[in-house]
C-alpha positions as a printed Julia matrix, in Angstrom:
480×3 Matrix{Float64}:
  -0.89  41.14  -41.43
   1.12  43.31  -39.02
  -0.01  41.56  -36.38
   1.25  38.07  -38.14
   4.76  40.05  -39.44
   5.31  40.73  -35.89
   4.52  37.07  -34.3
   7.71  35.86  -36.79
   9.85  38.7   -36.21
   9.02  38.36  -32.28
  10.02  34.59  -32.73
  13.32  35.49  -34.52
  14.65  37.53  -31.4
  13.72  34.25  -29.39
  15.74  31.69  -31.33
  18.49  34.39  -31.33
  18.48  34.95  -27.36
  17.85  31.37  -26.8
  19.65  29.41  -29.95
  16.52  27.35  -30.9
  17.05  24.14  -32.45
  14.1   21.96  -33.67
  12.4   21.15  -37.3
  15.62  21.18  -39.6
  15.62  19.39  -42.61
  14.35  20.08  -46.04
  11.63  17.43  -46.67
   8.34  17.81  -48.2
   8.07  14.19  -46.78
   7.34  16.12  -43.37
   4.45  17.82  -44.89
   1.99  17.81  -41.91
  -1.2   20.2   -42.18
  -3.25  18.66  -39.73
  -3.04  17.6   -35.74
  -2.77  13.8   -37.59
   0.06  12.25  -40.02
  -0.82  11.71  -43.63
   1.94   9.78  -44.52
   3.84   6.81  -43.88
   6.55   6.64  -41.12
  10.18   6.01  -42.71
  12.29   3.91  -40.91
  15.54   5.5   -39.27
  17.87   5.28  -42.09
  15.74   5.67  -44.67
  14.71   8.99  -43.32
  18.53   9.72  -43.1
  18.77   8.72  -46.94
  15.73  11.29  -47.24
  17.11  14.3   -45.13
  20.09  14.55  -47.77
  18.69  14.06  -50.66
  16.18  17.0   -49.37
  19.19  18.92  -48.33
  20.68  18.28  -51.81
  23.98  17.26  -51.16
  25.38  14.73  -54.0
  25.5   11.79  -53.15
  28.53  10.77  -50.73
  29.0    8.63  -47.72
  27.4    9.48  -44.83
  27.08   8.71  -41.35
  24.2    8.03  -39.58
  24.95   7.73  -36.37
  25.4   11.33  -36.28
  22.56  12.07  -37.29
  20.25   9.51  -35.29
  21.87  10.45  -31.41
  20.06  13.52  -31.57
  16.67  12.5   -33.4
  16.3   10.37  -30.28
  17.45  13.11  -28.2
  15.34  13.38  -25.05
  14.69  17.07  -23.24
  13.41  15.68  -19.96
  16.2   12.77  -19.96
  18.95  15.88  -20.22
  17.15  17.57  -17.63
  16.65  14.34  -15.34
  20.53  13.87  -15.67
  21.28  17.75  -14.65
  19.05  17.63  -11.9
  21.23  14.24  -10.73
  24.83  15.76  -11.01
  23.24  18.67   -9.1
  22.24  16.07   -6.48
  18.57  16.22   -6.4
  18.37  12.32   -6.31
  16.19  11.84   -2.75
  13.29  11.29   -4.36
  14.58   8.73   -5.84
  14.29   6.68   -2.27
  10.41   7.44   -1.82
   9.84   6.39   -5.22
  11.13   2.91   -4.26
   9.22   2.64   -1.31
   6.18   3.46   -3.17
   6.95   0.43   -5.63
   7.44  -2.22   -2.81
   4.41  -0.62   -1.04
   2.15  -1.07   -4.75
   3.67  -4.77   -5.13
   2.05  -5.71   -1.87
  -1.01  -4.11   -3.02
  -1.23  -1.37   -0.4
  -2.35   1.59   -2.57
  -2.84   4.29   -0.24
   0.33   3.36    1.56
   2.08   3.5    -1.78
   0.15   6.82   -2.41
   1.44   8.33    0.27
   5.04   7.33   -0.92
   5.05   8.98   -4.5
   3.41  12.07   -3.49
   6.37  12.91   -1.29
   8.89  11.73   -3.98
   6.73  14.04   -6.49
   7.25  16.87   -4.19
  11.59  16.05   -3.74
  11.52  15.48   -7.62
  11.08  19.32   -8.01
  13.62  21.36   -7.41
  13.61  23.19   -3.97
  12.17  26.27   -5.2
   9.05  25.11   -7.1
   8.28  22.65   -4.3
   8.15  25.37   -1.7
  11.4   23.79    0.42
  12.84  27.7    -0.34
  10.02  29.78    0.81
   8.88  27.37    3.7
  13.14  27.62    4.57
  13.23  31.27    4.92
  10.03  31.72    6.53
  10.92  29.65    9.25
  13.83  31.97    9.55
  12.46  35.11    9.13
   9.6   34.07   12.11
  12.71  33.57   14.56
  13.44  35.72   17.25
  15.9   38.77   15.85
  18.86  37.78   18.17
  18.65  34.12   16.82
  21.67  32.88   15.17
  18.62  32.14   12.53
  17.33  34.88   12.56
  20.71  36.74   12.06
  21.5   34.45    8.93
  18.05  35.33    7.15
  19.55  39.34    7.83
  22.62  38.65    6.09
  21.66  38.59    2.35
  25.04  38.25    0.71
  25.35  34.83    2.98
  21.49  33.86    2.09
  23.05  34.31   -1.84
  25.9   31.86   -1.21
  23.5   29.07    0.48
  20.54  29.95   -2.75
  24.04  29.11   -5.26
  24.07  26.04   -4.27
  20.89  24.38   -4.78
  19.95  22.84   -7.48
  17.69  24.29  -10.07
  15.6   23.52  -12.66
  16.13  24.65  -16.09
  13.75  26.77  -17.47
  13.23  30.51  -19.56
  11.29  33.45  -20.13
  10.04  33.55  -23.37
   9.77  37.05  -25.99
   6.81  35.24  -27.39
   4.38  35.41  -24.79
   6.42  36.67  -21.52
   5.9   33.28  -19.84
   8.46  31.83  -18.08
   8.49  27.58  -18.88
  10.35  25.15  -17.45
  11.78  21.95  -19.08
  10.23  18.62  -18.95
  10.3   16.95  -15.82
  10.52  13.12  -16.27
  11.1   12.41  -12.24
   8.14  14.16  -10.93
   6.17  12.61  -14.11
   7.08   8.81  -13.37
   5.92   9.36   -9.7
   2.56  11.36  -10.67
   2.06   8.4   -13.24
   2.54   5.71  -10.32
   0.2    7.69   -8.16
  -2.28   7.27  -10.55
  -1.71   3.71  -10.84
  -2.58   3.3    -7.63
  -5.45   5.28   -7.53
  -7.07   3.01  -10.49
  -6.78   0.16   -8.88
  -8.1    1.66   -5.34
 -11.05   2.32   -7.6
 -10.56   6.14   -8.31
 -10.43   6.57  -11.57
 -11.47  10.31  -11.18
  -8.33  10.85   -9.19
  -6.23   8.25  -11.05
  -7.07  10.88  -14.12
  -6.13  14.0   -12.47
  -2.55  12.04  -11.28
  -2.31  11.27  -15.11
  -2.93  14.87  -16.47
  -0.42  16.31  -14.01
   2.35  13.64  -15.24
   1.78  14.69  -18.74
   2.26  18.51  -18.14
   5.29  17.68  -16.05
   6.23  15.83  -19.1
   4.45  15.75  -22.19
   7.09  13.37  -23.99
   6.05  10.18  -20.92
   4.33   7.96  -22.87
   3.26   5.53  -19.95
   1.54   9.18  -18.27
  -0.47   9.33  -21.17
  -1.19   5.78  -21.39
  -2.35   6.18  -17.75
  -4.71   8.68  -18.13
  -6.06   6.28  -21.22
  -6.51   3.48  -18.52
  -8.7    6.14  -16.37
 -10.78   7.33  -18.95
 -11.28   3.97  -20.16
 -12.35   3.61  -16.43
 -15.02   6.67  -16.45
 -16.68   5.24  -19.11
 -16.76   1.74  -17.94
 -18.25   3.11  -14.55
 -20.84   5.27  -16.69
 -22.12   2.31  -19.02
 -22.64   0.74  -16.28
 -24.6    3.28  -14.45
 -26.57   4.34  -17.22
 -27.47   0.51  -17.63
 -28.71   0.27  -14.28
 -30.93   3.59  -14.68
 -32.68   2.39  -17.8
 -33.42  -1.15  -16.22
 -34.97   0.62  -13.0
 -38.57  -1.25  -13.27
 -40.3    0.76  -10.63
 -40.19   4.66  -10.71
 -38.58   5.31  -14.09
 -36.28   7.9   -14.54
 -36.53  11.35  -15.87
 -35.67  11.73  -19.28
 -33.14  14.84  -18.83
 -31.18  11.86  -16.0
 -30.68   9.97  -19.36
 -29.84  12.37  -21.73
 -27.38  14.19  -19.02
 -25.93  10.14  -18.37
 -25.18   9.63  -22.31
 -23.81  12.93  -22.94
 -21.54  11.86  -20.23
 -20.81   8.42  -21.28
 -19.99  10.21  -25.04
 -17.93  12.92  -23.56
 -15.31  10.21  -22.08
 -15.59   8.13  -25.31
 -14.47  11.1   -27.04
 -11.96  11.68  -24.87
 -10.64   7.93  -25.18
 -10.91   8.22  -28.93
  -8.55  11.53  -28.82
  -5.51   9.91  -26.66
  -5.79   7.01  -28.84
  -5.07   9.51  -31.87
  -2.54  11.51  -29.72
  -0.89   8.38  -28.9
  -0.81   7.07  -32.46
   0.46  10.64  -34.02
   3.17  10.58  -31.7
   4.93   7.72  -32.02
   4.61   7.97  -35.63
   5.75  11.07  -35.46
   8.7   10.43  -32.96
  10.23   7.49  -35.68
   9.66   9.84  -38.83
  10.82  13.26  -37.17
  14.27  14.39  -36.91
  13.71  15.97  -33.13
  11.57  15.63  -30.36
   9.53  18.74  -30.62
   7.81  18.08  -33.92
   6.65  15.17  -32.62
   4.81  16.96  -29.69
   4.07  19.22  -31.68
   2.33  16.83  -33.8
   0.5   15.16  -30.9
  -1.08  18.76  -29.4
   0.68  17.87  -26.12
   3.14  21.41  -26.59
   2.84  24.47  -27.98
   5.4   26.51  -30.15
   5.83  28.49  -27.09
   7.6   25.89  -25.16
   8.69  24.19  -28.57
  10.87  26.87  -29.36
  11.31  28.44  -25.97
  12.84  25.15  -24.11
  13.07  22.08  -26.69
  14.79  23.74  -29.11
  17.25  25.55  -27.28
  18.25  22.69  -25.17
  18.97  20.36  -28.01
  20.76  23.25  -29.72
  23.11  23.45  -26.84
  23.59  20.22  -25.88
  24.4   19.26  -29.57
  27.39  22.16  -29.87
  28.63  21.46  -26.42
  29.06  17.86  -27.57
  30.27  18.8   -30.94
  32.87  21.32  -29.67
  33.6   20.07  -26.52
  37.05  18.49  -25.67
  36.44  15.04  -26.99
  33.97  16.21  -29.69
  34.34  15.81  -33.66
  34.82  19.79  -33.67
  36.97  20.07  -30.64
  40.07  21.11  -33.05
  38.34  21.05  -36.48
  36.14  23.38  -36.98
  34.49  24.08  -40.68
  31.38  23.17  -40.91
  28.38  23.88  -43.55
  24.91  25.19  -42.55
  22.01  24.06  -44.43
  18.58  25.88  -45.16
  14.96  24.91  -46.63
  11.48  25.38  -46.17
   9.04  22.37  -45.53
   5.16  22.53  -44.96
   4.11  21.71  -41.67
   0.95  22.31  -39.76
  -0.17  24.41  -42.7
   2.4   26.75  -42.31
   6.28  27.18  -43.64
   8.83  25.99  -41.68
  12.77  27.38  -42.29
  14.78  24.46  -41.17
  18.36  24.39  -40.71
  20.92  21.87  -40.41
  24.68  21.21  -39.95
  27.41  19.49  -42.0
  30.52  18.56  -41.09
  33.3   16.28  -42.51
  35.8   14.37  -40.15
  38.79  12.85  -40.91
  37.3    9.49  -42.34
  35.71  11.33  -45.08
  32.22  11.31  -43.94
  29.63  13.51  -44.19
  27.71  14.2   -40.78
  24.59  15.96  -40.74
  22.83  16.93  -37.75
  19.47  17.23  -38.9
  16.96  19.85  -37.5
  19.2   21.5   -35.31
  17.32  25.12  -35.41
  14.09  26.03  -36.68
  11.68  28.92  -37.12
   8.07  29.15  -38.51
   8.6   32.03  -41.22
   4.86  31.88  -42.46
   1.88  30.41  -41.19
   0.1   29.78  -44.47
   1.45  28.25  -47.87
   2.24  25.09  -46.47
   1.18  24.14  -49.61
   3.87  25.8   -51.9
   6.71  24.36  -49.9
   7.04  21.46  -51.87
   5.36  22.55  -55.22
   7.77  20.94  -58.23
  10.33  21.58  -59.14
  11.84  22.62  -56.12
   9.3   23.94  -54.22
   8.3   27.6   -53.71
   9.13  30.11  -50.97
   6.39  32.35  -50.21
   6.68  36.04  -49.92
   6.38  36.28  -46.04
   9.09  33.39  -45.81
  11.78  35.17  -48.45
  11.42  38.27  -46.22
  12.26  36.35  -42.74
  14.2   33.41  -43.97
  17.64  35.3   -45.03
  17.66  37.05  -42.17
  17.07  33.9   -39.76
  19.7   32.3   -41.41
  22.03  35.09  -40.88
  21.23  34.57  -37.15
  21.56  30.8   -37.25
  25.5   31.47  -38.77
  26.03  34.11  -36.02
  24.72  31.2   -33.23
  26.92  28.31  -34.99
  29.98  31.03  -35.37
  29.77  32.05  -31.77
  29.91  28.45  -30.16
  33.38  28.67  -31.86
  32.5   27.08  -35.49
  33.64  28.54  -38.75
  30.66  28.16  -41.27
  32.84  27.86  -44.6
  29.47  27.47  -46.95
  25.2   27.58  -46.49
  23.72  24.99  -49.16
  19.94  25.93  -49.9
  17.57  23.08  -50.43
  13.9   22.9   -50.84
  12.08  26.26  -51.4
  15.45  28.08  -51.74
  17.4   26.24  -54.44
  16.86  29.66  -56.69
  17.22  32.72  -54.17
  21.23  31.84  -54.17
  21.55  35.68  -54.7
  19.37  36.37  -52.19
  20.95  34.7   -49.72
  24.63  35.18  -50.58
  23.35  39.1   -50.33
  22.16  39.29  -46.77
  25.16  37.43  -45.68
  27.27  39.81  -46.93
  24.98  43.25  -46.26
  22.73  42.56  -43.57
  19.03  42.14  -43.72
  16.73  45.64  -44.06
  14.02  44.02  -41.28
  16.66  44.29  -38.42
  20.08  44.44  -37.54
  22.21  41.52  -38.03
  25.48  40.23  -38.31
  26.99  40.02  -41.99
  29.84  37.44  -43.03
  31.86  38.37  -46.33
  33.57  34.91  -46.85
  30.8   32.09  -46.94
  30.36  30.39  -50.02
  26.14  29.99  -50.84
  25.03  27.51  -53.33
  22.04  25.87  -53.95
  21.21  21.32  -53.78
  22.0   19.13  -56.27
  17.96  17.9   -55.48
  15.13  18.2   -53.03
  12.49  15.71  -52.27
   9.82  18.04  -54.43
  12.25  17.33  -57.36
  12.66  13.59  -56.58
   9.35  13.11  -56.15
   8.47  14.7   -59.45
  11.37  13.02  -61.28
  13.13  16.32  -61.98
  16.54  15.58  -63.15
  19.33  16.35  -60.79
  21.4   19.97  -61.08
  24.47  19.94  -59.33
  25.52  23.57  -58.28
  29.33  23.69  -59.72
  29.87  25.41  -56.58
  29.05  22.71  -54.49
  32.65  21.15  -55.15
  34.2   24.19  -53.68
  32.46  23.89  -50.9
  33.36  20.06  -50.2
  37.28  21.32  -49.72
């Protein structure tokens, strides 16, 4: 239990130092206690409909759009534009070459192309351009001009400024340093091993495949690529495995056949699985609010990276457009956080959201914009009627994580006017309004004295079990 108390307090200090955004909404509908989806995907605005009535706001208009832009916002596609405006666009060139090369069916000439636009799709220090660099300089002769450059570090500093680099952090969790999803170098390891399939290598074809989808795990056509190669192995293996039954003269041993099928199994198994990945994903990717649940759904991340790089870089990339100089909150900016719990993966999620009206008089929520696994049992409480329930572990880490998620919103330059409670936390108003104001006794956090708390109107656990509405009088305050 200390161990577990810990883990979630560990994970707090990481969304703090690196403003994790992911699961944030309030819906039992995301209840997900297994690697596979039990329910039916919603269509986009339907699940918008379904966010707010989770979130419990009465019923106003609302704007979608605001919403949608950053459930289909992409980590690796941020990161492949960043990587561009910091000009790391050669291998770009080799990629091409590659194609023409594949269209004219010369595989290993094409091969040979996306290998060396894999390698310029890295930045210069994970690609070994940095070390190989300074070793040639540091081998020099000591009254070489290049030699003499290498000695001066202050002017080796200025040139290492200026190159690009890949995002990535160290995470509290685990110490491990990840990087963010790297679509170039994943459409190039993908196209390798397109080209090794149809040079007949499916063995390779599958290791090209596998190193697309760690570079990144969002590339669909990677994963459909390594499909095509297992689907390849086993082909090759039925067919072997044919031909050592039919054998009419010296039959063979009977641990040759058993050793054959196992193998012929294994890759059918493995087939079977990326067809299920596949499937959970894009299910997963229309119902979900943000990217990482989806992978998270799928297996192909862990919460490590989840909340180490996905979340974070959504998180930032939403305020910066939010409160940049021709964002909604460039001049304006109140705003209302939002807070529930919602079962997923067996566990209870604290998602939180964001709320903001603009001059047109509609509401925009930004679903899922932080979130933090505050217990990793009683999934199954989260949405018990009438409002769902919070578990012990979750009330003694939620109030305190959403004191944290204010602090993060108030220090991109927002003023959180009012935190609505939804789903799990419609009746620890008190609660709440309490640690905002006096801090939280687990560790030290910021306290705010003027934020109004209140709790939704409805969640989905009371919509789905036909519990009348009950508006918080509050609420109308907050709208102001």
């Amino acid at each position: 239990a200390a161990a577990s108390d810990q883990h979630c307090l560990s994970a707090a200090h990481t969304h703090a130092e690196s403003r994790s955004s992911g699961l944030n909404s309030d819906s039992c509908k995301f209840s997900c206690s297994t690697p596979h989806l039990a329910s039916t995907t919603a269509g986009e605005a339907s699940m918008d409909e379904i966010l707010n009535t989770i979130m419990g706001r009465m019923p106003r208009v609302d704007n979608p759009f605001a919403s949608r832009r950053w459930k289909q916002f992409s980590v690796a596609d941020w990161n492949a534009n960043e990587m561009e405006r910091a000009g790391l666009v050669e291998w770009k060139e080799w990629k091409d070459r590659g194609n023409a090369l594949y269209k004219e069916k010369d595989y290993a000439g094409a091969r040979a192309m996306y290998g060396k636009a894999c390698m310029l799709a890295l930045d210069p220090f994970r690609n070994g351009g940095v070390n190989a660099f300074f070793d040639a300089l540091h081998e020099a002769p000591a009254h070489t001009a290049r030699r003499q450059f290498f000695d001066i570090e202050p002017l080796v500093g200025q040139v290492l400024k200026y190159l690009p680099h890949a995002y990535s952090r160290k995470s509290a969790l685990d110490g491990k340093t990840y990087a963010a999803p790297n679509n170039n170098a994943a459409v190039c390891s993908a196209n390798l091993s397109a080209a090794w399939l149809l040079d007949g290598e499916p063995n390779k074809a599958l290791r090209a495949a596998k190193k697309a989808t760690k570079a990144d795990p969002g590339y669909l056509k990677a994963h459909r690529r390594e499909l095509n190669a297992l689907q390849a192995l086993h082909r090759r293996q039925a067919v072997a495995l044919r031909e050592l039954k039919s054998r009419p003269v010296a039959p063979p041993r009977q641990a040759n056949l058993d050793a054959g099928a196992k193998l012929l199994a294994r890759y059918a198994k493995a087939i079977q699985e990326k067809r299920d990945e596949l499937a959970d994903y894009e299910q997963a990717r229309a119902a979900y609010p943000a990217e990482a649940l989806a992978l998270l759904t799928a297996g192909w991340v862990d919460y490590e990276r989840a909340a180490c790089i996905y979340g974070p870089i959504r998180f930032m990339a939403c305020l910066e457009a939010l409160t940049g100089p021709d964002g909604p909150l460039a001049a304006w900016k109140r705003c209302e956080a939002r807070a529930s719990l919602v079962p997923f993966q067996g566990g209870q999620v604290l998602m939180l959201s964001l709320c903001y009206t603009v001059v047109n008089g509609m509401d925009n929520v930004i679903n899922c914009l932080d979130w933090i696994m505050v217990d990793e049992s009683n999934g199954d409480l989260a949405d018990k009627p009438p409002q769902g329930v919070a578990s012990e572990k979750s009330l003694q880490y939620a109030p305190m994580r959403i004191n944290m998620y204010v602090e993060e919103l108030t220090e991109r330059g927002l003023e959180v006017v009012s935190v609505m409670l939804g789903q799990g936390l419609t009746d620890q108003v008190n609660l709440i309004d309490k640690t905002l104001r006096e801090g939280s006794p687990i560790m030290e956090v910021k306290t705010f004295d003027d934020i109004l708390v209140y709790h939704a109107a409805s969640t989905a656990a009371s919509e789905d079990n036909n519990v009348p509405m009950n508006p918080d009088p509050r609420s109308f305050e907050a709208l102001m």
